[in-house]
N, C-alpha and C positions, 0 to 999 in steps of 0.2 A: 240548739236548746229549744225544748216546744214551749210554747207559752201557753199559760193556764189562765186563758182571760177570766175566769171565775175567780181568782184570786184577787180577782181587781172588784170586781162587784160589791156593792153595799146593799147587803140583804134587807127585805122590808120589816123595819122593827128595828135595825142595828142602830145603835148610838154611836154615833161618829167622833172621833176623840182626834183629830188632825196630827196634833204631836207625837201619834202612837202610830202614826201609819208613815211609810216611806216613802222620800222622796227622790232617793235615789236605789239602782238594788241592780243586782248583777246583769251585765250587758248579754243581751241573746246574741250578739253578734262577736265575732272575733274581733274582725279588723272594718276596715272603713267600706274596703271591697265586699265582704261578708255583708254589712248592712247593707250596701247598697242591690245584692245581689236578692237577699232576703225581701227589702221592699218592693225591687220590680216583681218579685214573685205573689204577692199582696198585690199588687196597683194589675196584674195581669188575671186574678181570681178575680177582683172587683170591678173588672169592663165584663168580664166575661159575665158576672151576677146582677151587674146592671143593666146587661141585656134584656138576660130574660126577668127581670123586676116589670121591665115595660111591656115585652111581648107579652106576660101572663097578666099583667093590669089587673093585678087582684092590689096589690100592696103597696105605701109610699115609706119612705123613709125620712125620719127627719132626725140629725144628728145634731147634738145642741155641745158646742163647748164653753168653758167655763173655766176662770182661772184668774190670778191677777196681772198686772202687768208684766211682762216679760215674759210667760210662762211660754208660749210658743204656742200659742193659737194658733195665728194666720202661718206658721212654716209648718206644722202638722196638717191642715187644708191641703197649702198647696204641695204637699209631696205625698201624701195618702190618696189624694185625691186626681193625681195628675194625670195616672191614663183613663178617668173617666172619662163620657162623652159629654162633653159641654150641655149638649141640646137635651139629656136626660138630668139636669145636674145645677141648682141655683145655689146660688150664695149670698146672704144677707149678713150684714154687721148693723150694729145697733147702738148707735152712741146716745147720746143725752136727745132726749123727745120734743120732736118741734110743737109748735105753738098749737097746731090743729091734734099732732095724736094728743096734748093735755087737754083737749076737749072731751076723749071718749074713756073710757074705760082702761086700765093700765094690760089689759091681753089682746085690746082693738088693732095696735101695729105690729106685732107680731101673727097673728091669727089671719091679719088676711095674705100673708105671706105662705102660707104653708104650701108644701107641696102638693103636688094632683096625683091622682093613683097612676103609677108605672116609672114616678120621679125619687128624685134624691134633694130634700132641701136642706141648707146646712145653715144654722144658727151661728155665727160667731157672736158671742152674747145674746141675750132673750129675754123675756120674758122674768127669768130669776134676777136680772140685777134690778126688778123692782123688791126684791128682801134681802137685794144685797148694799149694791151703795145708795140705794135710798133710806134702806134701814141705819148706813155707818153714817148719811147725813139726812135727818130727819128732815132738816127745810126745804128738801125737795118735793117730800110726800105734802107739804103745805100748798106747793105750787101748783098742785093736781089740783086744788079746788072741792076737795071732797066735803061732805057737809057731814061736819058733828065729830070728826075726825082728829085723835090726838097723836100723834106718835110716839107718844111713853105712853101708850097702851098698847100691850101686848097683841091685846085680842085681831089689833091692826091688821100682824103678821100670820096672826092664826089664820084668819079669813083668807089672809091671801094664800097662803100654805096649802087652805083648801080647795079655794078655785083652782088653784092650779093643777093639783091632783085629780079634780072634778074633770077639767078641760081635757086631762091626758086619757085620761080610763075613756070619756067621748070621743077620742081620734083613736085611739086603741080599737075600741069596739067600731070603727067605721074603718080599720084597715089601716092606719097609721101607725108606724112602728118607730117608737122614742127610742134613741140612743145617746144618752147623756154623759159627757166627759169632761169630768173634775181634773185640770192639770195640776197636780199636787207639787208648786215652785215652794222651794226652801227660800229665807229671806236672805238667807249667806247669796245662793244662787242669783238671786234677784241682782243685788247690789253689784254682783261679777256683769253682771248681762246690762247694766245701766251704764257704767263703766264702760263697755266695749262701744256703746249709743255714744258716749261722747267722743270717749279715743280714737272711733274710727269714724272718718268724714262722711263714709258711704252710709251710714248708719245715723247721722246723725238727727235726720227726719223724723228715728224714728222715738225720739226722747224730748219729753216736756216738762216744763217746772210744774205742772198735776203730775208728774206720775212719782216725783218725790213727794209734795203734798201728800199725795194717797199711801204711801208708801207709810207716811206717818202716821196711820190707822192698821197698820197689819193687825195688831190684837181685834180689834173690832170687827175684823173682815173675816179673820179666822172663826170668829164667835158665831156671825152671822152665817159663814158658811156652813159649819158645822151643825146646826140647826136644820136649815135647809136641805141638806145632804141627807139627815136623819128623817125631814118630815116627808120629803117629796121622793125618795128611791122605794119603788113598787116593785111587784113582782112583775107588770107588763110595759113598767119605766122606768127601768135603773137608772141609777148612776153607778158607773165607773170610775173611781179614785186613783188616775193614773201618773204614777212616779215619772215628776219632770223635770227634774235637773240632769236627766243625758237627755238631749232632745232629740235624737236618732233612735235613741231604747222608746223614750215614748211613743215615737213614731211608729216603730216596729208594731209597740202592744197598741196604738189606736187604729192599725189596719187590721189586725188581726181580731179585736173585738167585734167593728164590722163586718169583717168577712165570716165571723163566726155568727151573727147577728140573719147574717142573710140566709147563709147558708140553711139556719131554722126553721127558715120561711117554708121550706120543702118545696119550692116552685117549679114548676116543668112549663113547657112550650104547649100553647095551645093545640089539642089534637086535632088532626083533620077529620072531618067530613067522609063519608064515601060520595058525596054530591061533589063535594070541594073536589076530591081527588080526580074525579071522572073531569069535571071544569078543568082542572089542570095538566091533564092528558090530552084534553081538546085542546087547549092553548100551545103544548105545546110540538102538537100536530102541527099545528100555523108557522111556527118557527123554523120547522125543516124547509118550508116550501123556500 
């Protein structure tokens, strides 16, 4: 089945309605073998496009995901990402902000993280869970210290909405290319997958009494997502709204965005020289000897 990553895209202007969109939808794959056969076929385009991302050192990439608990962040990482080359290739996660980033500006620890042109840097949260769970718990935005600052003021979130669209169009036009991925978890889904965190021992690290806490804001999380999704998907920063309750199908459609992401780029290998070539005809004259 070909996947239509367009289909996933939220166009700039769209009003995002969460409950209207799907979080589950027919598997691209047959069987387990199929998925798996499909992915290394993705994970094998994507060494191959992160090759030449570096050799052409025109372009960086930075892929931001997004989702709430249990959606499968970190298992879309590392299986979309696994035949990458480590050394062309970071990964940042972003939990609650230590003592010094509340000193700067709320895009100061994010931003100096970004990747360099010929890399792949990868956001496991960012930047947006300042209008996300700060906005579903206001006393945070207190903690930042900001002067003159209410949180039942809208305007709050507007300004941030803009910055953030301001920062992207500024990496955009300097060669950074945003790929954003909304993991679209049902809360049916959720509660199966929390479930499986307690029932099974090997798993059990990975479930805390916050992720039920939070769980008891779904409505507010959704609200605020859907805001965000509608203010900040651009024509040169989308987001992507991808169905995540098969987490193999997700997987499927989050390599295939990127691959179709890169592939845009139009990039080719540096061409040589007729100086270069002659130098390298000389060098490797030296080699026969």
């Amino acid at each position: 089945m070909k996947i239509k990553t367009d289909d996933f895209r939220v166009r700039e202007g769209d009003e995002v309605k969460l409950h209207k969109l799907a979080t589950i939808t027919e598997p691209i794959y047959d069987s387990t073998k199929d998925y798996q056969d499909i992915l290394a076929q993705h994970v094998v385009k994507l060494s191959e496009l992160q090759e030449l991302l570096y050799a052409s050192n025109r372009f960086s990439i930075l892929l931001i995901f997004q989702g709430m608990d249990a959606a499968g962040k970190d298992g879309a990482i590392k299986h979309v990402m696994s035949g990458v080359n480590p050394q062309g290739c970071q990964v940042y996660s972003f939990q609650h902000p230590s003592a010094t980033e509340l000193q700067h500006d709320f895009l100061w620890r994010t931003t100096r993280n970004l990747p360099a042109r010929g890399r792949i840097g990868i956001f496991n949260r960012s930047y947006y869970e300042e209008v996300l769970i700060v906005r579903v718990h206001p006393e945070l935005l207190e903690s930042e210290g900001l002067p003159d600052v209410s949180p039942n003021d809208h305007l709050v979130w507007r300004h941030r909405f803009r910055s953030i669209t301001n920062v992207e169009r500024h990496l955009h036009e300097n060669g950074t290319r945003i790929i954003k991925i909304f993991l679209n978890l049902s809360k049916e889904e959720q509660r199966n997958r929390f479930r499986q965190r307690i029932d099974q021992p090997e798993k059990n690290w990975k479930f805390s009494l916050d992720d039920i806490k939070e769980r008891g804001f779904w409505r507010e999380y959704m609200h605020a997502y859907e805001e965000c999704l509608s203010t900040t998907s651009t024509k040169h920063s989308p987001w992507y709204v991808v169905p995540a309750d098969d987490k193999q199908n997700a997987r499927l459609i989050v390599s295939q965005i990127l691959v179709d992401n890169l592939h845009g780029l139009k990039m080719h290998y540096p061409k040589t020289s007729s100086a270069r070539a002659d130098e390298l005809l000389e060098i490797r004259k030296h080699l026969q000897i």
